[in-house]
C-alpha positions as CSV (number, residue, x, y, z in Angstrom):
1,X,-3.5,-23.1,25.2
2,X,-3.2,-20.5,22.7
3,X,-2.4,-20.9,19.1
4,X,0.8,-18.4,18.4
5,X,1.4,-17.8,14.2
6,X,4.9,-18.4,13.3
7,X,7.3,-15.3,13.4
8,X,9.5,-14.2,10.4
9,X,12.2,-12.0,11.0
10,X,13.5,-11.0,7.2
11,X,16.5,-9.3,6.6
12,X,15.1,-7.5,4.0
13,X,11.4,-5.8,3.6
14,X,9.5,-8.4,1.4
15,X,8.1,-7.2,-2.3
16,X,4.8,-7.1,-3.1
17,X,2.5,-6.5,-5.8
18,X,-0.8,-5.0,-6.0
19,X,-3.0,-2.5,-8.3
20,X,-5.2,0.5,-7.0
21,X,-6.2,3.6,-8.6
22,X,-4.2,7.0,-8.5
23,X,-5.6,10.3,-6.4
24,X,-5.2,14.0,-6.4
25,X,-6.2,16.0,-3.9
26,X,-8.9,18.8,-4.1
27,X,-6.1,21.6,-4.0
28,X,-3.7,19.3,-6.5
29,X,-0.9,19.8,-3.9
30,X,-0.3,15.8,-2.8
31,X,-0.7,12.9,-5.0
32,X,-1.3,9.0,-3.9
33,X,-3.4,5.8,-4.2
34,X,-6.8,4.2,-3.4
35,X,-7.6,0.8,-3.1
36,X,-10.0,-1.0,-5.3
37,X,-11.5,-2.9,-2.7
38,X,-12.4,-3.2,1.5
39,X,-9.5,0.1,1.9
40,X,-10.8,2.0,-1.0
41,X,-12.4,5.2,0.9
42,X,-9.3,5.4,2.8
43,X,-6.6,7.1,0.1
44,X,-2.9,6.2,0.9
45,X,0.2,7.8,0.2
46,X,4.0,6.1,-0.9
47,X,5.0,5.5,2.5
48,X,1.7,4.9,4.8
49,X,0.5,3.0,7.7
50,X,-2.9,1.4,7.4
51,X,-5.4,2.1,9.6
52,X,-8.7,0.0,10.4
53,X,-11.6,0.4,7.9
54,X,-14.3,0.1,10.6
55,X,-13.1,2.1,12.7
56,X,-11.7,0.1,15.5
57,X,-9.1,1.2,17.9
58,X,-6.6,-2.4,17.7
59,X,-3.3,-2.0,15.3
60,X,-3.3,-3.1,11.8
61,X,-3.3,-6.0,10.7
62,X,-5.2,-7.7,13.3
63,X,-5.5,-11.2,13.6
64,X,-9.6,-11.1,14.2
65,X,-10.0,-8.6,11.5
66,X,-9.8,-7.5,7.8
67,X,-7.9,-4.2,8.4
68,X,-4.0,-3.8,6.9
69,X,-2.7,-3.3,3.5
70,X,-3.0,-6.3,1.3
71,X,-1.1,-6.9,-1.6
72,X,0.1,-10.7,-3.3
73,X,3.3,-12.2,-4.1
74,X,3.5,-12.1,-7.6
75,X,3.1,-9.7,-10.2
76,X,1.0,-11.9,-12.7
77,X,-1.0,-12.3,-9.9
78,X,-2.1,-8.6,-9.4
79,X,-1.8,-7.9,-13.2
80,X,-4.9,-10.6,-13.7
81,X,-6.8,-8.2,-11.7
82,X,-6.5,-6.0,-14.3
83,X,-8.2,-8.0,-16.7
84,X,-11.9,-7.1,-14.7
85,X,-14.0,-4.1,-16.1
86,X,-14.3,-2.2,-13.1
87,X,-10.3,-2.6,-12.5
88,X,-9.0,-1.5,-16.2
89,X,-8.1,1.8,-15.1
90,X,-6.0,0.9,-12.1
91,X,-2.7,0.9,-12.0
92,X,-0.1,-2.1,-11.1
93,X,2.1,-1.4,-8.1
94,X,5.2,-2.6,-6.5
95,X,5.3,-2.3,-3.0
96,X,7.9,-3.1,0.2
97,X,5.7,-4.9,3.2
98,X,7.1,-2.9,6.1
99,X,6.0,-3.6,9.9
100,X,4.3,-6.7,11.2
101,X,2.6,-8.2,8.3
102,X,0.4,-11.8,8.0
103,X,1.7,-14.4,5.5
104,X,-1.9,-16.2,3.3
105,X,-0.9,-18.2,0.6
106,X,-1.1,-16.1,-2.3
107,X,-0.1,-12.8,-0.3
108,X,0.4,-10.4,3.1
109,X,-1.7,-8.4,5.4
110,X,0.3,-6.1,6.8
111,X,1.2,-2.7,8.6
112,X,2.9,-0.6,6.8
113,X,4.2,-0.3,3.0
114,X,7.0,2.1,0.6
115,X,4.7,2.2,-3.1
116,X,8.2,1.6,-5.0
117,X,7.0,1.8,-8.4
118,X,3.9,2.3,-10.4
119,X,2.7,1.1,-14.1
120,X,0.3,3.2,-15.9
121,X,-1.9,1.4,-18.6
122,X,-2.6,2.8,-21.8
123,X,-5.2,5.3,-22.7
124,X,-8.7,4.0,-23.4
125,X,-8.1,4.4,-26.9
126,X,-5.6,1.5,-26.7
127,X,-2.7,4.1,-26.9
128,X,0.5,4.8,-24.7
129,X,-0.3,7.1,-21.6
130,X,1.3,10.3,-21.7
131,X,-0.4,11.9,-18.7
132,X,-3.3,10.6,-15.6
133,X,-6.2,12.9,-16.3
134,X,-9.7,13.3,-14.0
135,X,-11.1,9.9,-14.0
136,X,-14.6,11.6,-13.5
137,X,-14.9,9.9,-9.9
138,X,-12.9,10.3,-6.4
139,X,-13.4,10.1,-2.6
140,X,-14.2,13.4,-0.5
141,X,-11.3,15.6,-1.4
142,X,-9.7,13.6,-3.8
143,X,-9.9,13.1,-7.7
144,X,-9.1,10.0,-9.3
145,X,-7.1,9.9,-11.9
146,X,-6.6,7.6,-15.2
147,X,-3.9,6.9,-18.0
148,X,-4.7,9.0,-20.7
149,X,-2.9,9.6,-24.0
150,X,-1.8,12.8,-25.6
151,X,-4.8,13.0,-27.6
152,X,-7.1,12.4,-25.3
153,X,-6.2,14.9,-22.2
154,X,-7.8,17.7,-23.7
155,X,-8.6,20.4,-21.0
156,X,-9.6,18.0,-18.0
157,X,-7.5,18.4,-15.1
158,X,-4.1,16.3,-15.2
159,X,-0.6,15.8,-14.4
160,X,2.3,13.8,-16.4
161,X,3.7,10.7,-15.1
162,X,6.8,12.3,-14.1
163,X,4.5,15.4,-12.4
164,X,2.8,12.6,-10.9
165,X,5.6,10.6,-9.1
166,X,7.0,14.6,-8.0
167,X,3.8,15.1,-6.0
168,X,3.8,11.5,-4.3
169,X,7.5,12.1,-3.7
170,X,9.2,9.4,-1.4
171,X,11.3,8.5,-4.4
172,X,8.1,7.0,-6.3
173,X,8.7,5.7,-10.0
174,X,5.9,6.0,-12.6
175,X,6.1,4.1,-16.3
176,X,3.9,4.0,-18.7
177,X,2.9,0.6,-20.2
178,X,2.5,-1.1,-23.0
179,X,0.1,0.4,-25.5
180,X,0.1,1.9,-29.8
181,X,2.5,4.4,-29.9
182,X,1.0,7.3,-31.9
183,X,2.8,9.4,-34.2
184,X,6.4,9.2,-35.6
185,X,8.4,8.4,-33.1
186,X,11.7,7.2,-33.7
187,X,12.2,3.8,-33.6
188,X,13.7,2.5,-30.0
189,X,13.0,6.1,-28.4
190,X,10.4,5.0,-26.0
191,X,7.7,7.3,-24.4
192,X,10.7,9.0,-21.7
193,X,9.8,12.1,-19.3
194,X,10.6,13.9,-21.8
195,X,8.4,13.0,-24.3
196,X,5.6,12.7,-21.9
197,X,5.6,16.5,-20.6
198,X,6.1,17.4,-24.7
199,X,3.3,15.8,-25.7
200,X,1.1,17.0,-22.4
201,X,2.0,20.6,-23.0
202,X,1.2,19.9,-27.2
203,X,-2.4,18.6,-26.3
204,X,-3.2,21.5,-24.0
205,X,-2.0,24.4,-26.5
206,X,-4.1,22.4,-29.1
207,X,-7.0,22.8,-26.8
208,X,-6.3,26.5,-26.1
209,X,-6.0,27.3,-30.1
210,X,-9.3,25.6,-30.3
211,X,-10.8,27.4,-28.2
212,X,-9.6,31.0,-29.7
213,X,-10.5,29.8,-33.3
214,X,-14.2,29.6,-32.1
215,X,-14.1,33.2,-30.4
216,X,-12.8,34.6,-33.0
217,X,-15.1,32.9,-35.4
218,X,-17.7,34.5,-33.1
219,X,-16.7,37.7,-34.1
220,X,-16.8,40.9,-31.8
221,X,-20.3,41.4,-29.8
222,X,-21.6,44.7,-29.6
C-alpha cells in the first residue's frame, strides 16, 4: 500500500518568503538571484523552474530528494535569517509558489516560482542603499552584488535598485530598507528611483573628479 501526500488545489499561487543574494552576469546584460544555501551555485532568475542540484534526471521537487525551490511562510521567518553573519548581505524576497510544490511546517518545496519583490538592506556603513555594487564574490559568470550606499559605490561595478529590477524584468520590484539616511533630505521624501539614480550618478562623478585632481597634480610627464 502506498502512502499518497495530500493534494492542494489553490485558487491562487501561495506567497512565500525567502532571502538569497543578487547576481549580475559577466557581460552585465541579465540580473537575478542565488541562493544562500543547498541551490546556491545554481543562479535563478524572476520567473524560474528549479532544477536538481545533483544532477539527477526526476522533476523538482521530488519526494526522495532535496531538489526544488524552498522558501517559508512567513516573512519574520526569512527576515531572522538575516540576523547570521554570512547572510547580512542578502536580500529578503517575496515569492509566488508556482507548480507542484510540498507543504513542511514552516514552508514549501516546490517547482516553480515569480520573485515578486525584493528588499535591499542598508549599506555596511549602516546607511540606506542607493545602489547593489560587486560584492567581491560570484559563481562562474556571475557577480554578486550587495546594498551599498551613495558613499560607498565608488568606482566598483554597480547598478541602482531601479537598474536592477530593469535587468531582472518580469515586473520585479526593488526597495530599499531601513537604514540612516545621509544628508539633507527633506523630511517624508524617502529614498525614491529618483533619488537613488541621483545619488549613484553624484558618487561616480565624485570618483571621476578624484581621479583627475591626482593627474593633474601629477603634472605633465615628459
Amino acid at each position: 500500500m502506498r502512502l499518497r501526500l495530500p493534494e492542494e488545489r489553490p485558487t491562487e499561487p501561495p506567497t512565500g518568503y525567502k532571502i538569497a543574494h543578487p547576481v549580475l552576469s559577466q557581460d552585465g546584460t541579465r540580473a537575478g538571484f542565488t541562493g544562500v544555501s543547498l541551490g546556491g551555485a545554481m543562479p535563478y532568475g524572476v520567473l524560474d523552474e528549479a532544477r536538481c542540484v545533483y544532477g539527477l534526471r526526476h522533476r523538482a521537487p521530488h519526494r526522495r530528494c532535496d531538489c526544488g525551490f524552498h522558501c517559508v511562510h512567513d516573512s519574520a521567518t526569512a527576515e531572522a535569517m538575516l540576523c547570521t553573519a554570512e547572510h547580512r548581505a542578502a536580500l529578503l524576497l517575496e515569492v509566488s509558489v508556482l507548480g507542484a510544490y510540498i507543504r513542511f511546517e514552516q514552508g514549501f518545496r516546490y517547482a516553480r516560482q515569480r520573485v515578486r519583490s525584493a528588499t535591499v538592506g542598508p549599506c555596511a556603513c549602516g546607511a540606506v542603499a542607493a545602489a547593489l555594487a560587486d560584492a567581491g564574490w560570484g559563481r562562474p559568470g556571475w557577480r554578486a552584488l550587495a546594498a551599498a550606499c551613495a558613499g560607498c559605490v565608488r568606482g566598483r561595478t554597480s547598478l541602482s535598485l531601479a537598474g536592477f529590477a530593469r535587468l531582472a524584468g518580469d515586473g520585479l520590484r526593488v526597495r530599499a530598507g531601513s537604514g540612516a539616511v545621509v544628508g539633507d533630505l527633506p523630511a517624508g521624501l524617502g529614498v525614491s528611483e529618483l533619488v537613488a539614480e541621483a545619488a549613484l550618478l553624484q558618487a561616480r562623478l565624485d570618483w571621476f573628479q578624484t581621479q583627475l585632481a591626482q593627474l593633474d597634480e601629477g603634472g605633465p610627464q615628459g
